[in-house]
C-alpha positions in Angstrom: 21.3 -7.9 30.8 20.0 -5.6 33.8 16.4 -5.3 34.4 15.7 -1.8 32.9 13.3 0.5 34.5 9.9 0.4 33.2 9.4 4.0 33.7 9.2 6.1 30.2 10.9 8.3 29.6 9.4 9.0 26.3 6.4 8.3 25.2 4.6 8.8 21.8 0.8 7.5 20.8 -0.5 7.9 17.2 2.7 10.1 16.4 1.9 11.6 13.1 4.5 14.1 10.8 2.7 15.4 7.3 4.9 17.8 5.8 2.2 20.2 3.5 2.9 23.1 0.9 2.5 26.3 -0.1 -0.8 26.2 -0.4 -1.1 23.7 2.7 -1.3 20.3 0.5 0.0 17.2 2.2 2.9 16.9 0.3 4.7 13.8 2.5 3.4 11.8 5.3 7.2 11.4 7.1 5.7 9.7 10.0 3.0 7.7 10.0 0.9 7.0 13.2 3.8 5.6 15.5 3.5 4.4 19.2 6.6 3.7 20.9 8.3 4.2 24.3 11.8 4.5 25.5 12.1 3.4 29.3 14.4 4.7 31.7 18.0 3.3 31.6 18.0 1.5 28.2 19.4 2.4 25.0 17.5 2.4 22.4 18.2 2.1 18.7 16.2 3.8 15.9 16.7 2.7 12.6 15.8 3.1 9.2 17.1 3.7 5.7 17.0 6.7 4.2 13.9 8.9 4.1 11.8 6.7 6.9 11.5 9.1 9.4 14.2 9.0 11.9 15.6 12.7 11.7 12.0 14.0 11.6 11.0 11.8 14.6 14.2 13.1 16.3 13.8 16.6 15.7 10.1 16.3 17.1 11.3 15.2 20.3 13.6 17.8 20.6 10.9 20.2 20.3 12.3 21.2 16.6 9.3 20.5 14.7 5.7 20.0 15.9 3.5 16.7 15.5 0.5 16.9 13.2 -1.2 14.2 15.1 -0.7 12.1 18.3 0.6 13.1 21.5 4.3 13.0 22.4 5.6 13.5 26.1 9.5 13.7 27.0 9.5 12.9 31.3 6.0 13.6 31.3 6.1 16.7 29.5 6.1 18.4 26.3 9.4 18.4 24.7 9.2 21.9 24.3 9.1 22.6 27.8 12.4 24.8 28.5 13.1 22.4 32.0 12.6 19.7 29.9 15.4 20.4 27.3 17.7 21.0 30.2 17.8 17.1 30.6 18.4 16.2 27.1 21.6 15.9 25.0 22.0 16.0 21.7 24.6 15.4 18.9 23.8 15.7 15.4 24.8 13.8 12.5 26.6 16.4 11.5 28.8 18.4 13.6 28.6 22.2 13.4 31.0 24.0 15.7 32.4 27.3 15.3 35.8 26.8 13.4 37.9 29.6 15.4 37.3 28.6 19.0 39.4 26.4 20.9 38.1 23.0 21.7 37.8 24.3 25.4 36.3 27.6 24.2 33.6 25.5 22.4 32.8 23.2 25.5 32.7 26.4 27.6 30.6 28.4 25.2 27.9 24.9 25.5 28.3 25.3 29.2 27.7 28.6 29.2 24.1 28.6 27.8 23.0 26.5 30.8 24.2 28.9 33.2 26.9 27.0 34.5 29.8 29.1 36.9 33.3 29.9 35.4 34.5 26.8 37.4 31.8 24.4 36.8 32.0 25.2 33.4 36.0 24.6 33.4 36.3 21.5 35.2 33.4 19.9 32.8 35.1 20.7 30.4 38.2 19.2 30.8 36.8 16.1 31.9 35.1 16.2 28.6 38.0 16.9 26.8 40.5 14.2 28.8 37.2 11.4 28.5 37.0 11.6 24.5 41.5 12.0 23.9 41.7 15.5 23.3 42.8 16.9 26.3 46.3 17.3 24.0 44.8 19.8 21.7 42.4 22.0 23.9 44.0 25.1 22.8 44.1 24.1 19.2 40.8 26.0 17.1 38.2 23.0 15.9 38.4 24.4 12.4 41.8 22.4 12.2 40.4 19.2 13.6 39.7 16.2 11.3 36.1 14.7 11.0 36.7 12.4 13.9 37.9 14.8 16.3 35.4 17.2 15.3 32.8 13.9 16.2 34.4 13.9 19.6 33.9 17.4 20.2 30.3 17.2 19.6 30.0 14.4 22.0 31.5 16.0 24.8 29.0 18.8 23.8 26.3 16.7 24.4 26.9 15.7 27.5 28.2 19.4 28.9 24.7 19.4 30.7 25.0 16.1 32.3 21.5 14.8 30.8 19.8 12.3 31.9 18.7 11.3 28.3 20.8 11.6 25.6 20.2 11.5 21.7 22.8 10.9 19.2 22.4 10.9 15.6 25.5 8.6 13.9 27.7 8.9 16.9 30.7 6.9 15.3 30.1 8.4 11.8 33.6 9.7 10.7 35.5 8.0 13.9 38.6 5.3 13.6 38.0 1.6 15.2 39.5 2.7 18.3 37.3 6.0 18.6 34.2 3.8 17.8 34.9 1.3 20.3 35.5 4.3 23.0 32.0 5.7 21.8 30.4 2.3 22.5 32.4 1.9 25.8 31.3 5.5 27.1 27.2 4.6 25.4 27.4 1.4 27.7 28.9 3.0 30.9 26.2 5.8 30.7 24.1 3.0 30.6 25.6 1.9 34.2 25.2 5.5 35.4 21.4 5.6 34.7 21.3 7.6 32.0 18.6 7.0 28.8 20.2 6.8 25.3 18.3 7.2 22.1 21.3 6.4 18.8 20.4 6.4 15.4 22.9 4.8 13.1 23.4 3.2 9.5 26.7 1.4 11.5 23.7 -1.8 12.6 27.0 -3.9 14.2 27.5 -0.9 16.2 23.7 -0.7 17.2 23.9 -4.2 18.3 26.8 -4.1 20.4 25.4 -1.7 22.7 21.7 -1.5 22.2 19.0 -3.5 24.6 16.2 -2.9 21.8 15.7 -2.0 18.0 12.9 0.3 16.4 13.1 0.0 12.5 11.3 3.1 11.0 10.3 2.2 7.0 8.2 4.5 5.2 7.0 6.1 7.9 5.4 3.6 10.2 7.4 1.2 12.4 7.9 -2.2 11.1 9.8 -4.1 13.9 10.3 -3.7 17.3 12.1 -5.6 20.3 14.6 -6.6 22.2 17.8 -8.1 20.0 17.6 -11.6 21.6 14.3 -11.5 20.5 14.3 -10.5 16.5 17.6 -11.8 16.3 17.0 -15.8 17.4 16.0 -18.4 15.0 13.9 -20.6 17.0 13.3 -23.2 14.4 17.1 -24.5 14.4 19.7 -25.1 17.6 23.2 -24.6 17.6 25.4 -27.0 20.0 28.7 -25.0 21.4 31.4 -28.1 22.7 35.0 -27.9 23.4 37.2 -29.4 20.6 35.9 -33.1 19.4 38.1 -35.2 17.7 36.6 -36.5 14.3 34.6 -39.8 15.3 33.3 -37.9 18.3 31.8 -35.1 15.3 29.7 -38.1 13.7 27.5 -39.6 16.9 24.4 -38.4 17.3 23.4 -35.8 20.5 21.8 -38.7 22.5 25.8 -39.7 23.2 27.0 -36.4 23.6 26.9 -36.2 27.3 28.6 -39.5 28.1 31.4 -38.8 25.5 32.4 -34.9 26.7 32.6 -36.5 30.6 31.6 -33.9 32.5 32.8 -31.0 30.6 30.0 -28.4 30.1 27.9 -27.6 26.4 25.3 -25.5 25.6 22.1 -26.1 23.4 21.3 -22.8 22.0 19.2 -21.2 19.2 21.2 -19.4 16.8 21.0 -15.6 15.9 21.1 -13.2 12.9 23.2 -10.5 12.7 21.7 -7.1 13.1 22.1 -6.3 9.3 20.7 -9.5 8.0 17.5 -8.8 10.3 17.2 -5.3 9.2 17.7 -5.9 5.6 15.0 -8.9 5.6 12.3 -6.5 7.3 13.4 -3.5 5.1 12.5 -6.3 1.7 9.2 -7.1 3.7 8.0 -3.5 3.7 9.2 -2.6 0.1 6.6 -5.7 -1.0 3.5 -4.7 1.6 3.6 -0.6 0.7 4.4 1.2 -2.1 4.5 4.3 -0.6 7.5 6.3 1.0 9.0 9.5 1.5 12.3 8.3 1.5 14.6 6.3 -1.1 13.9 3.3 -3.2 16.0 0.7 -5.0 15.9 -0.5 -8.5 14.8 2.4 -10.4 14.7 2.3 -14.1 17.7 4.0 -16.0 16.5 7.4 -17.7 16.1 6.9 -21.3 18.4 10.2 -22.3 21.4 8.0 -19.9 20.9 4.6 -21.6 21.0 5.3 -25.6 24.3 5.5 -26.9 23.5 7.2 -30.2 24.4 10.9 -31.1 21.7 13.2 -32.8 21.4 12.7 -36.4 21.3 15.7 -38.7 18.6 17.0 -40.6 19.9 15.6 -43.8 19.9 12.1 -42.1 16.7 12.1 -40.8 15.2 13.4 -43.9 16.7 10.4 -45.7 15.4 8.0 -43.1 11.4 9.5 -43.4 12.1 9.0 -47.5 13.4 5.5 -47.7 10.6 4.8 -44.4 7.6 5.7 -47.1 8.6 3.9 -49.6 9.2 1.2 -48.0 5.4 1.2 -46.3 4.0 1.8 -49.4 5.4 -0.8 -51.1 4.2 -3.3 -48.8 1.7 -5.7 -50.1 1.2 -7.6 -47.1 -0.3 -5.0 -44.9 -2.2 -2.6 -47.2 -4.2 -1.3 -44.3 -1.0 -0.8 -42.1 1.2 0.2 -45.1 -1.3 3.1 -46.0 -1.6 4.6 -42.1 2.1 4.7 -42.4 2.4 6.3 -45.9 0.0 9.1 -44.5 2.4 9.2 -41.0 5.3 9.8 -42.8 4.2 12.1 -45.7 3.0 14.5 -42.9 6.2 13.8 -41.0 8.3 15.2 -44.7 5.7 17.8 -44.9 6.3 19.1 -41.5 10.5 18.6 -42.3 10.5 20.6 -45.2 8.7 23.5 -44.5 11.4 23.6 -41.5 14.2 23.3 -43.9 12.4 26.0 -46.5 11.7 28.4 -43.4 15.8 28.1 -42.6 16.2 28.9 -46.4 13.9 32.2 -46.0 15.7 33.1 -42.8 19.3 32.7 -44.2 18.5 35.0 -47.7 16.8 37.8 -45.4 20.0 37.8 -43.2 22.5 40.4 -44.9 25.2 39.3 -42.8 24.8 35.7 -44.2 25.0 36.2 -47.7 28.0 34.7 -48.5 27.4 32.0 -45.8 28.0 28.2 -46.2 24.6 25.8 -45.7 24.0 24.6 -42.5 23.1 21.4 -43.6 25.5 21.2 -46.9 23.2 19.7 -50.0 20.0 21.2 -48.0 18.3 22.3 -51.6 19.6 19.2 -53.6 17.6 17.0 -50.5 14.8 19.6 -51.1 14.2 18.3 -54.4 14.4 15.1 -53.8 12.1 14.5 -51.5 9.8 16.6 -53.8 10.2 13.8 -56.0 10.1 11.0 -53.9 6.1 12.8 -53.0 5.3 13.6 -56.3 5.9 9.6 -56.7 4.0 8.3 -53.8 1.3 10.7 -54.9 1.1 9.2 -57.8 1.5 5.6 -56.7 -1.3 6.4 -54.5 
């Protein structure tokens, strides 16, 4: 790997986002007291799950949104500095383009809002266009293109200015394997050119393939940083790379290892996780030491309404249900104490259920229109009565 310059180009110190309401309440802490550079020449990956702050910290150092706290510097200035946005470029997760210009109209309408000349303007853009395949359909409107085309259109976008940092939000989200491999090809050979690249992605083998170090954003605060050789290694265990042994050579011990292979070269190295198994362990870590995030959370409880199977009852049924319940608490001999609370329960529950069903009586014999009409709840008055009984009964078991 290349010694990277140890000039920042950005550089944030206690970088704090606190989204408030109406009434000016914090509502959401998005970021949370964050210090982080990214030195000339590197690219740098920012990642995160959902909700831990990546887009907000994104749009604050394009000048989008303004920190609550902290300082945050882009080449030594603020990001909203007009000659400092001239040096950045930017492609958003998603790509918005308007639908009936040409893909060379687009790129030239990009170029025109940094005051490029007519030439200038059309040479860029068909380097652009030739550099991400679509030199073929550069008179074709973008509207018509598929996601990934659209994707390469907002690259060349991006880089329209020639920027000497560049920030892009899932840059191989709706490309092909050959499109994402060309996206990591042209990140790398910006790289070689000097340039400073910023990617966010959820694709971590594609953030490992071309990234010199990780942030990963959870909840707000950052809870890993470093180079990949250095989060990735697991120094506790050592892997041993030969050419092919044949089987007795695989059981002797290291000691004979060097007089067996004659010459021919090993290596003694400590192993490495994959990106993903890194990012998923620290992610676990976090959800354990805070409780607190703006963003999503795993294994949520199912809403009651979603996990009962069981359709309403009607009235008739759950009139039946409070009888038969009363009886059978009062009748309990075991539990007086208990039996009684529930006797008194569930007479007030009968109470409260017929004067619903005698108020539906008064409703439906005022109603001209409904005197010939067919009960609602069939044997509504033959229920009526009985549960007048069943009272009168506990009243006078009682």
């Amino acid at each position: 790997m290349p010694e990277i310059n140890s000039v920042p180009v950005v550089k944030a110190t206690g970088l704090t986002k606190t989204f408030r309401d109406f009434w000016g309440r914090p509502k959401a802490k998005a970021v949370n007291d964050i210090d982080f550079e990214v030195r000339e020449g590197e690219v740098l990956g920012l990642l995160g799950p959902n909700g831990s702050g990546k887009s907000t910290t994104v749009k604050m150092l394009l000048g989008l949104l303004y920190p609550s706290a902290g300082n945050l510097s882009i080449f030594g200035r603020s990001p909203r500095d007009v000659d400092t946005k001239k040096r950045i470029g930017y492609l958003p997760e998603e790509t918005y383009l308007y639908k009936y210009l040409s893909a060379m109209e687009t790129l030239d309408f990009f170029g025109a809002l940094f005051n490029f000349s007519s030439e200038e303007r059309k040479k860029r853009s068909e380097q652009l266009l030739d550099m991400v395949g679509l030199s073929h359909a550069r008179r074709r409107p973008v509207g018509e293109f598929s996601k990934g085309m659209a994707r390469r259109i907002g690259l060349a976008q991006a880089m329209i200015n020639d920027p000497s940092f560049l920030i892009l939000d899932e840059p191989t989200s709706g490309l092909d394997p050959l499109g994402c491999k060309e996206v990591k090809e042209l990140i790398l050979l910006l790289k070689k050119r000097g340039k400073t690249v910023l990617v966010t992605s959820h694709l971590l083998s594609d953030v490992e393939d071309v990234c010199d170090r990780v942030i990963i954003l959870y909840g707000g605060s950052i809870r890993a940083t470093g180079t990949l050789g250095e989060l990735l290694t697991i120094p506790q265990e050592s892997t041993i790379t030969t050419p092919m042994l044949n089987p007795e050579l695989t059981e002797k011990l290291l000691k004979i290892l060097r007089e067996n292979l004659k010459g021919e070269e090993f290596r003694v190295e400590h192993p490495r996780k994959t990106l993903e198994q890194f990012f998923l362990e620290v992610i676990d870590k976090a959800r354990t030491e805070i409780a607190n995030t703006s963003g999503v959370t795993s294994g949520g409880k199912i809403a009651d309404y979603l996990s009962s199977g069981e359709r309403e009852k009607s009235g008739t049924e759950i009139l039946r249900k409070l009888t038969e319940k009363t009886v059978d608490a009062s009748d309990d001999k075991k539990a007086p104490a208990a039996a009684e609370k529930i006797v008194r329960e569930e007479k007030k529950a009968v109470a409260e259920k017929l004067t619903e069903l005698l108020a539906d009586e008064n409703v439906k014999k005022a109603a001209p229109e409904e005197k010939a009409e067919t009960p609602v709840f069939g044997n509504d008055r033959k229920d009526i009565d009985e549960a007048n009984k069943k009272i009168q009964q506990l009243l006078g078991n009682k």
